[in-house]
Structures are given as C-alpha cells and as structure tokens.
N, CA, C and O atoms as a GROMACS GRO file, in nm:
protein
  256
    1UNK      N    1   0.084  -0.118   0.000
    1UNK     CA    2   0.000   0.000   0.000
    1UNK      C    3   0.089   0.125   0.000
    1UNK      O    4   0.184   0.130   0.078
    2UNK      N    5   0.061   0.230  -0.088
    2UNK     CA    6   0.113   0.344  -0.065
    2UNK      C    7   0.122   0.437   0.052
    2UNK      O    8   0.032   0.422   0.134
    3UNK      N    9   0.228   0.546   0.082
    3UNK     CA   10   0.219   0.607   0.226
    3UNK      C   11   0.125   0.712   0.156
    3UNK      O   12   0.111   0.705   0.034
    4UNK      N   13   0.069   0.794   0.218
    4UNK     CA   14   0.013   0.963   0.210
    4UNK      C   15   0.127   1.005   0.138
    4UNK      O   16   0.098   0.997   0.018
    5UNK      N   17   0.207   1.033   0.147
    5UNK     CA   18   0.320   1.120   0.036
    5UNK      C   19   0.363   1.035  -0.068
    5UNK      O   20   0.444   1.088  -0.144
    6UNK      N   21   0.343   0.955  -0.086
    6UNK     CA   22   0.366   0.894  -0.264
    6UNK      C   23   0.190   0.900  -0.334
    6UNK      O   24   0.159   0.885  -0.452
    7UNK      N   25   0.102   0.926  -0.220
    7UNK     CA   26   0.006   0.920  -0.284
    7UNK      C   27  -0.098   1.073  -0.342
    7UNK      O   28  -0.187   1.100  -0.422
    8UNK      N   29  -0.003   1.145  -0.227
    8UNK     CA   30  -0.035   1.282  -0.274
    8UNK      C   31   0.065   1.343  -0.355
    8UNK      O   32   0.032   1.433  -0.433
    9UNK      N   33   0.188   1.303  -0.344
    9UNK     CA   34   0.284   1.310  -0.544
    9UNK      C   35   0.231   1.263  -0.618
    9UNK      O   36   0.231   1.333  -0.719
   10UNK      N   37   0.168   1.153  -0.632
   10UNK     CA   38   0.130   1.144  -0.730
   10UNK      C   39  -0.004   1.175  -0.824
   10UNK      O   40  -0.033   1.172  -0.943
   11UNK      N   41  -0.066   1.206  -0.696
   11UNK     CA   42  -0.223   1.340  -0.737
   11UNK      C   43  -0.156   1.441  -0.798
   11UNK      O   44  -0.184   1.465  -0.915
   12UNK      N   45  -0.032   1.535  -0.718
   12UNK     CA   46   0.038   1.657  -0.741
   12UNK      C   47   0.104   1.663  -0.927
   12UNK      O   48   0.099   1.757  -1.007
   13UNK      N   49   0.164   1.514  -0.944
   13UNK     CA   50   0.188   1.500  -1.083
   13UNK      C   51   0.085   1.476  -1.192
   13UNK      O   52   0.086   1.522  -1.306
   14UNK      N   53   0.037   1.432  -1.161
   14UNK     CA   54  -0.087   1.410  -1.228
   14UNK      C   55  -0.181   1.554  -1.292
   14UNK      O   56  -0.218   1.573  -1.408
   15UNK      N   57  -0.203   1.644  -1.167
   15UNK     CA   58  -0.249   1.768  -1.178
   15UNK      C   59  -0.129   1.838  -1.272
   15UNK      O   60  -0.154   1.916  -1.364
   16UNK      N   61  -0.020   1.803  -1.240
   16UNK     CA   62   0.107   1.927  -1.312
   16UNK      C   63   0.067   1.852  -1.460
   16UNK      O   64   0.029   1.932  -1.545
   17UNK      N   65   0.069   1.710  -1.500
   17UNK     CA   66   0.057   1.687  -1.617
   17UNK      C   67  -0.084   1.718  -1.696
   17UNK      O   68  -0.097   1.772  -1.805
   18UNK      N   69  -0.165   1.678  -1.625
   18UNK     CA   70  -0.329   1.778  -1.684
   18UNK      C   71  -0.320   1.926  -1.718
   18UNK      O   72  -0.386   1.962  -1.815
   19UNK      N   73  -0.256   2.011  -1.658
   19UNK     CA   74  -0.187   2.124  -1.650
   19UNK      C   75  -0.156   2.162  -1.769
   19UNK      O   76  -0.209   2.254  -1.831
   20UNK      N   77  -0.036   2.065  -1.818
   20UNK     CA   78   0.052   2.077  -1.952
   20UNK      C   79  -0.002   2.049  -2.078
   20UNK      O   80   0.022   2.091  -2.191
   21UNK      N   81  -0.092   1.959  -2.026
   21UNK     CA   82  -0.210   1.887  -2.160
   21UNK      C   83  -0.274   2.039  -2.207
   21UNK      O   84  -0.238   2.109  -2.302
   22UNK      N   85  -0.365   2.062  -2.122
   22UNK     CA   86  -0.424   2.157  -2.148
   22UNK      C   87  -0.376   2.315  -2.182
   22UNK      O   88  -0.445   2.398  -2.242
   23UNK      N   89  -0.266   2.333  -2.140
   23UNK     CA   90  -0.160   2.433  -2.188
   23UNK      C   91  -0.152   2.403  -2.364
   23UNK      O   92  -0.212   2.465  -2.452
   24UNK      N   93  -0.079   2.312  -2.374
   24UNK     CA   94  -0.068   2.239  -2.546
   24UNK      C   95  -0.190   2.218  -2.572
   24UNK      O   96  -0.177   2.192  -2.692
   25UNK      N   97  -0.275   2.211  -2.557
   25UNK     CA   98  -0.411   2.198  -2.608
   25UNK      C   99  -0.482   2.329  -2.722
   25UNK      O  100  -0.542   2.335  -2.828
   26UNK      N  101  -0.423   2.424  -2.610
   26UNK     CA  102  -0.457   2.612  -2.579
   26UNK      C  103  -0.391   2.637  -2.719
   26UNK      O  104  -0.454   2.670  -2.819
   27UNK      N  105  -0.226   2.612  -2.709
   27UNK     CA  106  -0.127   2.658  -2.814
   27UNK      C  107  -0.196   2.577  -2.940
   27UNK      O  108  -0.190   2.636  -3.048
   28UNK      N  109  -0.242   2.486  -2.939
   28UNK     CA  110  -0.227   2.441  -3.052
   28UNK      C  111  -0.400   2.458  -3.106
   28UNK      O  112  -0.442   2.385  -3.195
   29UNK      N  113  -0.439   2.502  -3.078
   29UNK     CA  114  -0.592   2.582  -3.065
   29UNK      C  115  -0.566   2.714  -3.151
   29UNK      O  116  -0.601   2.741  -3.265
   30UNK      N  117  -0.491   2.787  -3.057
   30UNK     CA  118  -0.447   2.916  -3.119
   30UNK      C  119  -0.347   2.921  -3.260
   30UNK      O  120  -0.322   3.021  -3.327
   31UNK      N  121  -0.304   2.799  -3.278
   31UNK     CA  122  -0.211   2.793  -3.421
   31UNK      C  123  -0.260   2.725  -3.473
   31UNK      O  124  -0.197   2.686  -3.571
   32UNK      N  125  -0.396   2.663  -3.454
   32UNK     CA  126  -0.490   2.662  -3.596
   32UNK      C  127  -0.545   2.701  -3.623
   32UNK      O  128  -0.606   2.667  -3.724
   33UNK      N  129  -0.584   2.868  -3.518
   33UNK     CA  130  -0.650   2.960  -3.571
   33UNK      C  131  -0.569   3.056  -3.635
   33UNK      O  132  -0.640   3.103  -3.723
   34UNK      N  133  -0.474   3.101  -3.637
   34UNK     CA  134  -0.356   3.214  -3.665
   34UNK      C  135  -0.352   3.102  -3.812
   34UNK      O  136  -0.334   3.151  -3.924
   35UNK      N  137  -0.364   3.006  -3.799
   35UNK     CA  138  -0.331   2.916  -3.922
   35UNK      C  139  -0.396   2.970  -4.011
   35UNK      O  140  -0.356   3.044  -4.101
   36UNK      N  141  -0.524   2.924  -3.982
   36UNK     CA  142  -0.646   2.911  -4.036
   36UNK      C  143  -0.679   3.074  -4.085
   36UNK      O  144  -0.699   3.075  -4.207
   37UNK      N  145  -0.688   3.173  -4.042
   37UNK     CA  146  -0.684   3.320  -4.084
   37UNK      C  147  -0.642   3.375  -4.200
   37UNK      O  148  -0.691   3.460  -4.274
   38UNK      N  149  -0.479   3.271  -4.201
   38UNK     CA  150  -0.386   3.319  -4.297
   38UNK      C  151  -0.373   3.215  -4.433
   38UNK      O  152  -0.299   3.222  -4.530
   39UNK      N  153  -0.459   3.131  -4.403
   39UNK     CA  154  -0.435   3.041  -4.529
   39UNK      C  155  -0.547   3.079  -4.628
   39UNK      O  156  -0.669   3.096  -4.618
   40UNK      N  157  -0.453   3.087  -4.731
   40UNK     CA  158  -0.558   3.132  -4.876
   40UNK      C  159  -0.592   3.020  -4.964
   40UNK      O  160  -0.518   2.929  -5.001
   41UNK      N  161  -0.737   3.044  -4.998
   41UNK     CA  162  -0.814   2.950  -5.100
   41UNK      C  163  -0.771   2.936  -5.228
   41UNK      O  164  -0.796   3.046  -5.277
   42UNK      N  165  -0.713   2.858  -5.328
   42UNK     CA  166  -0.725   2.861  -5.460
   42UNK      C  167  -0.819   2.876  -5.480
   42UNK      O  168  -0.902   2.813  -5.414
   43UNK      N  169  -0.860   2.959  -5.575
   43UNK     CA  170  -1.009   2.959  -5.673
   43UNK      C  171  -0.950   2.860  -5.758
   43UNK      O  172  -0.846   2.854  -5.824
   44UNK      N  173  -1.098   2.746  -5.725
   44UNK     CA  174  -1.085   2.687  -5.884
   44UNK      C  175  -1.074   2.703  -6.011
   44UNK      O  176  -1.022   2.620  -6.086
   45UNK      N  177  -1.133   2.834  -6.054
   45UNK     CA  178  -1.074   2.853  -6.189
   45UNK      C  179  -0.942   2.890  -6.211
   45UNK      O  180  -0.921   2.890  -6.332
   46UNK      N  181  -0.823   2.928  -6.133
   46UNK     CA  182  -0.739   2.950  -6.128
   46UNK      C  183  -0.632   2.824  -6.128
   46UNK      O  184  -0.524   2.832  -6.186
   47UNK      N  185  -0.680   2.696  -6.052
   47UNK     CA  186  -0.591   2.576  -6.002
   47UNK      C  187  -0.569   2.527  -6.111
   47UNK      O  188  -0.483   2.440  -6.095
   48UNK      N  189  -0.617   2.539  -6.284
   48UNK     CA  190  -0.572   2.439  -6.394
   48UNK      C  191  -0.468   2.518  -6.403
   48UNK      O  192  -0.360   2.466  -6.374
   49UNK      N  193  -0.468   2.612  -6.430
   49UNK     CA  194  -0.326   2.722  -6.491
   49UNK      C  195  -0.206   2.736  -6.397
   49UNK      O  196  -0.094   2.768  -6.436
   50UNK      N  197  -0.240   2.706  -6.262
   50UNK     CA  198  -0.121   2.701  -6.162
   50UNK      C  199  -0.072   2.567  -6.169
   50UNK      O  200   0.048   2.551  -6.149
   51UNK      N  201  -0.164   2.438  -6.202
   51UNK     CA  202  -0.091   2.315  -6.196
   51UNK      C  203  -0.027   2.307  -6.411
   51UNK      O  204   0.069   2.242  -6.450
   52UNK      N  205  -0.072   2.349  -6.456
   52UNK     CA  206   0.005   2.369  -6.577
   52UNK      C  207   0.121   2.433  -6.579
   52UNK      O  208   0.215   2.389  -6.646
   53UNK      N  209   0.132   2.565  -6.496
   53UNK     CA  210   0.219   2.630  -6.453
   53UNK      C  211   0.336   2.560  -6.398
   53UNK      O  212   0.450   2.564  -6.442
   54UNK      N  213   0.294   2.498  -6.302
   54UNK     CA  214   0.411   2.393  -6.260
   54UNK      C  215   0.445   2.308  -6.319
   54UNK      O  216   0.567   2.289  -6.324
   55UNK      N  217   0.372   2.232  -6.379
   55UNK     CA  218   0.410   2.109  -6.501
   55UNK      C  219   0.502   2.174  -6.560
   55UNK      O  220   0.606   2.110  -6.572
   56UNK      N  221   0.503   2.309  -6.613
   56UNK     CA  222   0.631   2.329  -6.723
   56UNK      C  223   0.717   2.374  -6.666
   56UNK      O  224   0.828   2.371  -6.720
   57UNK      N  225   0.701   2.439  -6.522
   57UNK     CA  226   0.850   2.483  -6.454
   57UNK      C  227   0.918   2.335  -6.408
   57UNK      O  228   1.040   2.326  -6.394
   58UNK      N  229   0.841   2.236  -6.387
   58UNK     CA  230   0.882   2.078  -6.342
   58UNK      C  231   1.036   2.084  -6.459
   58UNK      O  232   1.156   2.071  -6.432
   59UNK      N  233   0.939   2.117  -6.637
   59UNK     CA  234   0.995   2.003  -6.718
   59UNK      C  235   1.088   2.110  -6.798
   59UNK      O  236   1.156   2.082  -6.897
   60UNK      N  237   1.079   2.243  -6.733
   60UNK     CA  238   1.200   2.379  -6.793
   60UNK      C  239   1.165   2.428  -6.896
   60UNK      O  240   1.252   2.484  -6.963
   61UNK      N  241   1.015   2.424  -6.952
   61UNK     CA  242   0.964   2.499  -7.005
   61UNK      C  243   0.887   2.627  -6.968
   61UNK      O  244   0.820   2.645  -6.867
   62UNK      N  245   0.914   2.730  -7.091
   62UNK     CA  246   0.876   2.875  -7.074
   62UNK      C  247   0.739   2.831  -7.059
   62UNK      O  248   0.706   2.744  -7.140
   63UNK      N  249   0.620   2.882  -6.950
   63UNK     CA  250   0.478   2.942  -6.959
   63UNK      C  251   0.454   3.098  -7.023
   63UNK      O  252   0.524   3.200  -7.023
   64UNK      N  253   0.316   3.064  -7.079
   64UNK     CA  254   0.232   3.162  -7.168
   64UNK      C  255   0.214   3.223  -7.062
   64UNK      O  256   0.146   3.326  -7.060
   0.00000   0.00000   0.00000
C-alpha cells in the first residue's frame, strides 16, 4: 500500500501533467486559428493554370 506522500505526489503530478495537456491543447488551438486566418483558397478557376504552370517549370519549359 502506498504512504500519504507517494500518494499525494502522485495526485500533485498528475495535476502538473493535466496542466501541460491543457496548456498544449490552448497553443495548438491558437495555431490553428492564426493558421487558419492566414491560409488562402485557390479559386478553382485558377488551379488548372497554376498546376500547368508547374508542369512546365517541373519540365524547364517557358509558360504563356
């Protein structure tokens, strides 16, 4: 059986690690919103000419 002080360290760690969870929880909450703000949509009518675009910078050809 455990004494009172290995058993209240280990409540005490437990709380410090719930702590940290939820800290990283927070951050990573907030950097998928700061994410999310800053990330831009292709318009579809735009995505054939950007992936053509790349096809010829792939193969070192000049684009129109």
């Amino acid at each position: 059986m455990k004494t009172d002080r290995e058993f209240w360290f280990r409540i005490g760690q437990q709380m410090n690690q719930d702590k940290q969870k939820k800290q990283a929880n927070e951050r990573e909450r907030q950097h998928i919103a700061k994410a999310g703000e800053s990330a831009q949509v292709i318009n579809p009518e735009i995505a054939p000419r950007l992936r053509a675009a790349l096809e010829a910078a792939k193969n070192g050809k000049a684009s129109d």
